[in-house]
N, C-alpha and C positions, 0 to 999 in steps of 0.2 A: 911311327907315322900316326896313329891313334893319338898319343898326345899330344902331336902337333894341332890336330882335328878337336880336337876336346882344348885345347888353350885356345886354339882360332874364333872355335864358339864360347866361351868361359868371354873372349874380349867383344866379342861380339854384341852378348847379350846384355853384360854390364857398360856398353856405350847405350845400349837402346835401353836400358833401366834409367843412364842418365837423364838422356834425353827427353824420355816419359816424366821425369820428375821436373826439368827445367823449362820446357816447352812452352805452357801455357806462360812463366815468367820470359821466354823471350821474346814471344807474342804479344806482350803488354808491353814489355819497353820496343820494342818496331810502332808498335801502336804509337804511347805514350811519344817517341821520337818523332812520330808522320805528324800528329796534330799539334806537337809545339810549333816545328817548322810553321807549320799552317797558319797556326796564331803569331806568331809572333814576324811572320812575315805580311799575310794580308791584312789581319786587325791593327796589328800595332804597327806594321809599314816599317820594321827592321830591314835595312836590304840585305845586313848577312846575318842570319838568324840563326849561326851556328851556338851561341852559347842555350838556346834553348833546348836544343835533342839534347845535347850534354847534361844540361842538369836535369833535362825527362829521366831521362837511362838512370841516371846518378841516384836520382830518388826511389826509383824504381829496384834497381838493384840495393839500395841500402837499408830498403825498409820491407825485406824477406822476415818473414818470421812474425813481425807485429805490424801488419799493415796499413793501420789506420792512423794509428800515435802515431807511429815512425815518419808517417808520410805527410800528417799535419805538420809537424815539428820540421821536420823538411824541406818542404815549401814552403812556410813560414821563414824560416831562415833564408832562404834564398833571394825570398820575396825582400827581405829586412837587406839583407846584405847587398843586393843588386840597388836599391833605393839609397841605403846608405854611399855606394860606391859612386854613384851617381851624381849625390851631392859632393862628396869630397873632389870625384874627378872633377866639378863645376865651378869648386871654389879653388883649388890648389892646383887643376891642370893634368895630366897624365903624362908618365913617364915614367924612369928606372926609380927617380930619388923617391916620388910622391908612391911608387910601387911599394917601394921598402917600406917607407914610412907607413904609409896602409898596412901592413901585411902584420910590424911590429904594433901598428895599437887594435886590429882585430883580435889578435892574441894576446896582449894584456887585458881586453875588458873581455875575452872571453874565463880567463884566469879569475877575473873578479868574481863572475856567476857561475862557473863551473872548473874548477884545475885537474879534473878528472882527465887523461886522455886528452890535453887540448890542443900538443901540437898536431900529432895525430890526425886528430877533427881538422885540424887547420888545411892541413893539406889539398882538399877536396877544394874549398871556398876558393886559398888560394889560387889555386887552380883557374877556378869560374875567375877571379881578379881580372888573370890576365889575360884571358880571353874576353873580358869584356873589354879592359882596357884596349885592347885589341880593335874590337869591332869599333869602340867610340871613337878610336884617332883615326881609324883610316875612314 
């Protein structure tokens, strides 16, 4: 019975040790997620503003540890990458082919500047794609 009592608190304590240490970072992305909504619904008059909490969180959770590079570099790219999307959706239209096609020359000129890790990295952007592509057809 004791060591049931002594493991019950042994999980106890190390959920509340998590929690202590993750907290203030879940309280920034709830945060960073309320006022993207906000921006990018009443400033910028998106009516589904869902690709913004996403990439709030996104940034938020990927840039633990070195928070200020991380999260320039970050935003920067999302900013670039939503712009660039933008245009291409503008010029080529949206859909599966114009998807693919985006998604293979993100990844080759990311290759050009960095082959580190890129598909990897891709995955995320990707992601943001087709949820923007998303938001702009409907």
């Amino acid at each position: 019975m004791n060591a049931a009592v002594d493991n019950a608190r042994r999980t106890v304590r190390e959920a509340y040790e998590r929690l202590r240490t993750y907290f203030i970072v879940a309280l920034q992305a709830g945060l960073a997620a309320r006022l993207s909504w906000s921006i990018a619904s009443n400033l910028l008059h998106n009516p589904q503003p869902l690709f913004a909490p996403a990439a709030a969180v996104g940034t938020i959770a990927a840039a633990i540890g070195n928070r200020v590079r991380r999260t320039a570099e970050l935003l920067a790219r999302v900013i670039l990458g939503v712009l660039a999307g933008d245009l291409i959706i503008e010029v080529i239209g949206a859909g599966p082919v114009q998807t693919g096609f985006v998604v293979a020359l993100a990844i080759s000129v990311a290759v050009l500047f960095n082959p580190v890790r890129v598909v990897h990295r891709a995955a995320g952007p990707t992601r943001d794609l087709f949820a923007h592509q998303a938001t702009t057809a409907a």
